[in-house]
C-alpha positions as CSV (number, residue, x, y, z in Angstrom):
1,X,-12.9,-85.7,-42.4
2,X,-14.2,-83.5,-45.0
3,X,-17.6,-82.7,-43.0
4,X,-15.1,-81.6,-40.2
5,X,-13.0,-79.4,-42.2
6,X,-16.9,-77.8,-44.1
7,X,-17.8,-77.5,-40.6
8,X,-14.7,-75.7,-39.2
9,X,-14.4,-73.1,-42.5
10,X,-18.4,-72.3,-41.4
11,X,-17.9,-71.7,-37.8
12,X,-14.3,-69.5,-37.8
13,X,-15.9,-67.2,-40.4
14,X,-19.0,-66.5,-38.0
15,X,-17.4,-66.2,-34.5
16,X,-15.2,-63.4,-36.3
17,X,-18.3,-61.4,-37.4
18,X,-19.1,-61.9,-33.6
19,X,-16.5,-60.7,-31.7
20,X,-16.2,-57.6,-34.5
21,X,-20.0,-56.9,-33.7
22,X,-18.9,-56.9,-29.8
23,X,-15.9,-54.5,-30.2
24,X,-17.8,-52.4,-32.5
25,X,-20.6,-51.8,-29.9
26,X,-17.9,-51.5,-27.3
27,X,-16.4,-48.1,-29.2
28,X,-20.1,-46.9,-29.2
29,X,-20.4,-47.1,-25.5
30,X,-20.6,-43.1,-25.4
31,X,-20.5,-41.6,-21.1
32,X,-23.0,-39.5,-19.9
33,X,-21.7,-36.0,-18.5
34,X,-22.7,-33.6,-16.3
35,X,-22.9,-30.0,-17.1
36,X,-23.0,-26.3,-15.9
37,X,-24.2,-23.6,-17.8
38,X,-21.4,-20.6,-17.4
39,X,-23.0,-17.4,-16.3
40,X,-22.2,-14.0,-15.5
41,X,-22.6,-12.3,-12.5
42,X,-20.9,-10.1,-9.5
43,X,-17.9,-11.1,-7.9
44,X,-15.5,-10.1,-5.7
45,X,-12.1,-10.9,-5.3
46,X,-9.1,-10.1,-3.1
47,X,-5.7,-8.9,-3.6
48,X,-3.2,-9.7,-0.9
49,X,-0.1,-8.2,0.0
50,X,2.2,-8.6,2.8
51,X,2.3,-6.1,5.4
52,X,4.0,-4.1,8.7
53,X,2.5,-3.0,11.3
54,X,3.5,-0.3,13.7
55,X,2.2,2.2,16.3
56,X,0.7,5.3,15.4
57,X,4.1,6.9,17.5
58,X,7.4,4.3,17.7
59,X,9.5,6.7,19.9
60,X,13.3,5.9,20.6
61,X,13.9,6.4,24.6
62,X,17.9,8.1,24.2
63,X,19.3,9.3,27.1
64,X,20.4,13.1,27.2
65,X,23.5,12.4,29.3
66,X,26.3,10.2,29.4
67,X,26.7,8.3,32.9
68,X,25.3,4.5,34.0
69,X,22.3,3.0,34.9
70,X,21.1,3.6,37.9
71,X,17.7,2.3,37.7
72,X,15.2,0.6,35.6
73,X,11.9,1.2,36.4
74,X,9.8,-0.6,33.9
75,X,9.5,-3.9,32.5
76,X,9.6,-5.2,28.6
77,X,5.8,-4.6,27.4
78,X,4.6,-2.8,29.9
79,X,1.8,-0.2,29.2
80,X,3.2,3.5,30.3
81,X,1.7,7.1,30.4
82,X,2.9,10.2,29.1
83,X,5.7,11.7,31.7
84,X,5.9,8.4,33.8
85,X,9.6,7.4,34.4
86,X,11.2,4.6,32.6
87,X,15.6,5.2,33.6
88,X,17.5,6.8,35.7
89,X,20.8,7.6,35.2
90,X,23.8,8.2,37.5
91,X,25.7,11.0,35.2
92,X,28.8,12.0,37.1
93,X,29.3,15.1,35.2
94,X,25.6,16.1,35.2
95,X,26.3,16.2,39.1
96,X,29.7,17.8,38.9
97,X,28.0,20.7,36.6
98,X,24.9,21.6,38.9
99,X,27.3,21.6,41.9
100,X,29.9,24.3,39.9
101,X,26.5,26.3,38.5
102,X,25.2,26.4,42.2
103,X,28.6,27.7,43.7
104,X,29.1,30.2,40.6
105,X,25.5,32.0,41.6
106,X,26.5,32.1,45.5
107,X,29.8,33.9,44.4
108,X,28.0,35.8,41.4
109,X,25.5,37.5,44.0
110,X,28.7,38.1,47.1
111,X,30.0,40.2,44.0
112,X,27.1,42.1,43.5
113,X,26.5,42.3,47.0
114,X,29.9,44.2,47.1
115,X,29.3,45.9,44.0
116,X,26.1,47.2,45.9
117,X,27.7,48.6,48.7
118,X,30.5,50.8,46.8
119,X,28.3,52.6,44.9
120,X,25.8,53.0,47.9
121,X,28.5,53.9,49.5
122,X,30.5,56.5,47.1
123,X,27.0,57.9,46.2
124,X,26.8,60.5,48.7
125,X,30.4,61.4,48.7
126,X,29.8,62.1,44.8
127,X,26.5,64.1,45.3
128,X,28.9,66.4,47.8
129,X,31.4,67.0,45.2
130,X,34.0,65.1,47.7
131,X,34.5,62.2,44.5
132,X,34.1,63.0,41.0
133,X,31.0,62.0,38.7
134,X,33.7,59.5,36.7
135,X,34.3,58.2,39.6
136,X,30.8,57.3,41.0
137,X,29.9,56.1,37.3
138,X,32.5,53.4,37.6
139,X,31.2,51.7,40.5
140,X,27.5,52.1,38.8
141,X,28.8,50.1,36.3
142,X,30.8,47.9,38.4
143,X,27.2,47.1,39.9
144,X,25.5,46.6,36.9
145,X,28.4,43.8,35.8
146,X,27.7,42.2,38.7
147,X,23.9,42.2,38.4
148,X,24.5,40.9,35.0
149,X,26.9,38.9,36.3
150,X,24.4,36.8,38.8
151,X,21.3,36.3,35.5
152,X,24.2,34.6,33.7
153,X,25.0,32.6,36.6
154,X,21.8,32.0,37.0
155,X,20.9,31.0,33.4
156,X,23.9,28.1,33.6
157,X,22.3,26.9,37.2
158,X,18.9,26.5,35.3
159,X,20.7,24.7,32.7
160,X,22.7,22.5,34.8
161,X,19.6,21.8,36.9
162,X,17.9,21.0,33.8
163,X,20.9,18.6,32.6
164,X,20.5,16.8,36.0
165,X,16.8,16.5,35.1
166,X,17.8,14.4,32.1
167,X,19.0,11.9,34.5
168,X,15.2,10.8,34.9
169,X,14.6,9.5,31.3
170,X,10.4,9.5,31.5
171,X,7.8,8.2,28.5
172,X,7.1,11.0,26.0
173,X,4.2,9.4,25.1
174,X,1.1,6.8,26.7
175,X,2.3,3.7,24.9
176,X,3.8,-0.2,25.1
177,X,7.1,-0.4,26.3
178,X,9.5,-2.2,23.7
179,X,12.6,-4.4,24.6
180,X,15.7,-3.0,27.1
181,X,18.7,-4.2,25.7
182,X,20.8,-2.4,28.5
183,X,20.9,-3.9,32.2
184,X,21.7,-1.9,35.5
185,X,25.0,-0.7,35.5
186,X,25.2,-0.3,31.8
187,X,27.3,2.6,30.0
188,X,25.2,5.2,28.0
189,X,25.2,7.7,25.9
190,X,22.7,10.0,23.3
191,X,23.7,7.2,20.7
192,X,22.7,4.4,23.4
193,X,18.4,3.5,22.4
194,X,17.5,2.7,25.6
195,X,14.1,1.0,24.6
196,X,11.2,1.7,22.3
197,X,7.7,3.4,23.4
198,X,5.0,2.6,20.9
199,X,1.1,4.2,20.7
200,X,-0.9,1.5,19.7
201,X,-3.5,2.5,22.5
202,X,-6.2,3.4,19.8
203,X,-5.1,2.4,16.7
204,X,-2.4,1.1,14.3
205,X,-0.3,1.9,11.0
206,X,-0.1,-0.7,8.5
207,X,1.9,-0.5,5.5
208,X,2.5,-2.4,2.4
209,X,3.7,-1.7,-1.4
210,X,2.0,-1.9,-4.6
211,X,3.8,-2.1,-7.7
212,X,3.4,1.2,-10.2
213,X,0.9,-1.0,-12.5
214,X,-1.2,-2.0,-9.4
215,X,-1.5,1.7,-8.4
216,X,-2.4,3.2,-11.0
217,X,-5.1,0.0,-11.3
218,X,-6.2,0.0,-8.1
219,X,-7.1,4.0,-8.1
220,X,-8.8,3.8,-11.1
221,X,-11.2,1.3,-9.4
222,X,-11.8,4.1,-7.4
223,X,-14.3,6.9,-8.2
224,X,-13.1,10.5,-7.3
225,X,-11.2,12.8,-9.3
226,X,-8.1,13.4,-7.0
227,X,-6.2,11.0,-4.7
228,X,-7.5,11.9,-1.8
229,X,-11.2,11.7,-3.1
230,X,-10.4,8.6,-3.6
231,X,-9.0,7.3,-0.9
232,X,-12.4,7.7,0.7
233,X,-14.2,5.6,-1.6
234,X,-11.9,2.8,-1.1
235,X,-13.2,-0.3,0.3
236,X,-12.3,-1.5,4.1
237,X,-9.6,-4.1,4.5
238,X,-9.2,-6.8,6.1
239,X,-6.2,-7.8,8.1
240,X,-4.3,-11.4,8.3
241,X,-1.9,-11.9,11.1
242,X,1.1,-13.7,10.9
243,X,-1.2,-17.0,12.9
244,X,-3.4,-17.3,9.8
245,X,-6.2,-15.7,11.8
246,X,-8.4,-12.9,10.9
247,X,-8.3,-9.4,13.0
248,X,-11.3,-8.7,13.9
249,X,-11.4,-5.1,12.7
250,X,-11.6,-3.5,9.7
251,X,-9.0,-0.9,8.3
252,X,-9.0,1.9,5.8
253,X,-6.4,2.8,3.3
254,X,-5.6,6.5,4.4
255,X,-2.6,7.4,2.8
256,X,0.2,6.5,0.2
257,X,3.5,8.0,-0.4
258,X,3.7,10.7,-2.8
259,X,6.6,9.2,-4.7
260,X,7.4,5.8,-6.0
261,X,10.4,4.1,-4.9
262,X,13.4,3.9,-7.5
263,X,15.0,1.0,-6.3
264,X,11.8,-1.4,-5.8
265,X,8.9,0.7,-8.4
266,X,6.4,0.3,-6.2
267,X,4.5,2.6,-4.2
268,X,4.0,2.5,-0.2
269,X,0.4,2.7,1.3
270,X,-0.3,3.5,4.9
271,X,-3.7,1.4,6.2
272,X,-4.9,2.2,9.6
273,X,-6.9,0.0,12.2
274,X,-8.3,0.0,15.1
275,X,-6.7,-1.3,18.3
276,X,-9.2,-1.4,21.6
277,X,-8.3,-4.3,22.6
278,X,-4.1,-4.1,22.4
279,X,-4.1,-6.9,20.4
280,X,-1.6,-5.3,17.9
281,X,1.7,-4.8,18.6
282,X,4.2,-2.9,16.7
283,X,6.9,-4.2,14.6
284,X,4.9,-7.5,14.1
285,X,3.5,-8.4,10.3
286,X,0.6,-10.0,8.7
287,X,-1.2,-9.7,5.4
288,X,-3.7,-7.5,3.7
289,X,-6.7,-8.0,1.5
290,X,-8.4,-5.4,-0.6
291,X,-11.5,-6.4,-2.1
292,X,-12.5,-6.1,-5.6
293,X,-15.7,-6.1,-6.9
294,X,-16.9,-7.3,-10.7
295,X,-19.7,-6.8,-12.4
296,X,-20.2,-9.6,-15.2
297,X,-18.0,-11.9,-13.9
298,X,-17.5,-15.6,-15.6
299,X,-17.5,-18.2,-12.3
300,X,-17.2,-21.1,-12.0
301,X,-16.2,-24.5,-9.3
302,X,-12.7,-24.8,-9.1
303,X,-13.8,-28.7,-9.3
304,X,-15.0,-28.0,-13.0
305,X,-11.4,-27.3,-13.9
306,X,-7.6,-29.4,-13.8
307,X,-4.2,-28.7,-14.2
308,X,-1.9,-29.4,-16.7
309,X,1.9,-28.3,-17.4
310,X,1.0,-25.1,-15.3
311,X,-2.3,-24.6,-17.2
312,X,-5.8,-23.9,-16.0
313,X,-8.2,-25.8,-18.2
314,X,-11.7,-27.2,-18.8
315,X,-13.8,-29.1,-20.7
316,X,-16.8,-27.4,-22.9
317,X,-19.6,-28.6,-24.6
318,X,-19.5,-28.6,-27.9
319,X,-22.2,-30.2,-30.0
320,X,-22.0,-34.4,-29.2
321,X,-18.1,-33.7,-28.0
322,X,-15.7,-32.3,-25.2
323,X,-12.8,-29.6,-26.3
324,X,-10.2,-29.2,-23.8
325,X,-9.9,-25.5,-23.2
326,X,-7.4,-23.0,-21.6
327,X,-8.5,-20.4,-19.2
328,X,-6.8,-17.4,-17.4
329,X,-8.6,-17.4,-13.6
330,X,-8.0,-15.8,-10.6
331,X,-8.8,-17.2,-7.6
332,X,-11.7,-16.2,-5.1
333,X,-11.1,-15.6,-1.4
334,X,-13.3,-19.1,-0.8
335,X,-10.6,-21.0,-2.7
336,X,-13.4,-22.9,-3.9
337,X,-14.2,-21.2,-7.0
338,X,-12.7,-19.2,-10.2
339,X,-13.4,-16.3,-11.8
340,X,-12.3,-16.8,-15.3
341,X,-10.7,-13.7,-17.7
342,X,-10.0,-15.2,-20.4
343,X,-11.5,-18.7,-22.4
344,X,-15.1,-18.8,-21.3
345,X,-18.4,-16.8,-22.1
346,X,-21.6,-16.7,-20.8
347,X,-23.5,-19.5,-22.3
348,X,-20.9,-22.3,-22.3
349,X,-21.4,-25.3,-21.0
350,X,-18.6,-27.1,-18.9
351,X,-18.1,-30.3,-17.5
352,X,-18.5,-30.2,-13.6
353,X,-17.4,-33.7,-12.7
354,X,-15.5,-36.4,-14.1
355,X,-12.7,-34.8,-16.0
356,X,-10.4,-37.0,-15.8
357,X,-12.0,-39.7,-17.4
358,X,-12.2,-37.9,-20.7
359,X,-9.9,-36.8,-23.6
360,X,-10.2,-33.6,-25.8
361,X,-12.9,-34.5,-29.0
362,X,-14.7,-37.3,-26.9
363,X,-18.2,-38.3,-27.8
364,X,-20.4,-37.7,-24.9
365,X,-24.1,-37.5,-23.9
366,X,-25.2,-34.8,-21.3
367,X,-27.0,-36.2,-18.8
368,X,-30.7,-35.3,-18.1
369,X,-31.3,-32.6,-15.1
């Protein structure tokens, strides 16, 4: 019974040591790591900025009289040319007035016929001496009423005629015909928009705002010393229609508005892009990127990176250990990489896979390239 108990107060004391000599060598189990050396180099990111687009001319069609439709001669999105007719309109009153200026000129020249005659015909009676020169005078004069009579008469036929004219509501403009709210038979008036005719034959206006920070950083990304000098040495931009697909031509900023905007501080910028194809239509919307380009630029795989409680971080190298670090980034138009402002510096090492398997001050071995 003793030997037993001897035996037993060897053995305990000995598998102890063991299984401490196992869980120490398990806490020196240290990972291998795979790394990326930070370095600088160009980049170029994109700022993007929701956008509308509209024809180069978006003309409201008013009618210039009051009356009905009559006829509608075009459809929704049709293509039109300058002069072609898009309304007509049964005006009453436009009808009513030619017929009155028509009659007033027949009864303004059967005046100055008459007129015509009296003095032609007390002309030689007052060249005799039979009527007296005060006499004659007054039927000169009566003539020259009349003659002045049948020019004003005249003037309010042309007017009328041209008031009738307004009756045919034509395109003032080549362009895309927009929707007709108003039917045949509908009441009109000058307040009544009949439709919309838009120019996008050869190109387009697309506008978007920048807030007073981003315009004064975004011209002095520009070299030239005045804003128009400027404005030419901006970089083309690329359009994003409202699909998610990428217009296939590029645009140019040509213009921004010479005041900011109390309400909203920001400042509006007019881009222009071609349209060959009519593929643009106005009063539709997309987005816009301008590209910016770095020089020196910290990069790196948006994979060498996680979040945390809205935080961009990493893990770098340091010595035998990983420190968690926060960085500022801004995304590039790829979505698959970073380029980091603030936290990193050329020459870092960071770990590119893995990350989640490790803790901030963690022993760890880089593994051999």
């Amino acid at each position: 019974m003793m030997f037993r108990r001897l035996s037993l107060g060897i053995i305990l004391p000995s598998l102890l040591l063991v299984s401490c000599s196992q869980k120490q060598e398990q806490k020196e189990v240290i990972p291998e790591v795979e790394t990326i050396t930070v370095n600088a180099k160009e980049a170029v990111l994109e700022s993007v900025y929701p956008v509308e687009i509209y024809g180069q001319e978006d003309i409201e069609i008013r009618p210039r009289v009051d009356g009905y439709i009559k006829k509608i001669n075009v459809t929704e999105g049709a293509t039109v040319k300058k002069g072609q007719s898009l309304f007509e309109i049964d005006s009453p009153t436009s009808d009513q007035a030619l017929l009155t200026a028509q009659a007033a000129v027949t009864s303004a020249q059967a005046s100055l016929s008459t007129a015509e005659l009296n003095m032609n015909r007390i002309k030689p009676l007052a060249e005799q001496g039979i009527v007296s020169s005060v006499q004659y005078d007054t039927y000169v004069n009566a003539y020259a009423s009349a003659k002045a009579g049948v020019a004003q008469a005249q003037a309010n036929l042309a007017n009328a005629q041209a008031t009738k004219n307004f009756t045919y509501v034509t395109s003032p403009v080549d362009g895309v015909v927009g929707s007709i709210p108003f039917r045949q038979g509908s009441l009109v008036n000058n307040a009544s928009v009949l439709t919309t005719v838009s120019n996008t034959g050869k190109s387009v206006y697309v506008y978007f705002s920048l807030d007073e920070i981003e315009t004064v950083r975004f011209l002095n990304s520009l070299e030239g010393n005045t804003q128009a000098e400027k404005l030419k040495n901006a970089p083309e931009v690329t359009l994003r229609l409202k699909d998610g697909s990428v217009y296939s031509e590029k645009g140019r900023i040509e213009a921004i508005t010479g005041q900011m905007n109390i309400s909203t501080g920001s400042a509006k910028f007019r881009a222009v892009f071609p349209n060959p194809n009519g593929i643009l239509r106005s009063g539709t919307s997309g987005r816009i990127s301008i590209p910016r380009t770095l020089e020196n630029a910290i990069v790196i795989p948006q994979r060498a990176t996680f979040q945390q409680q809205n935080k961009i971080l990493t893990f770098v190298l340091q010595g035998d250990s990983v420190v968690q670090t926060h960085i500022y980034v801004e995304n590039t138009p790829d979505g698959k990489e970073y380029v980091v402002n603030e936290g990193l510096k050329a020459g870092d090492k960071i770990i590119s896979h893995g990350l989640t398997t490790l803790r901030n001050g963690q022993k760890v071995k880089e593994a051999s390239k």
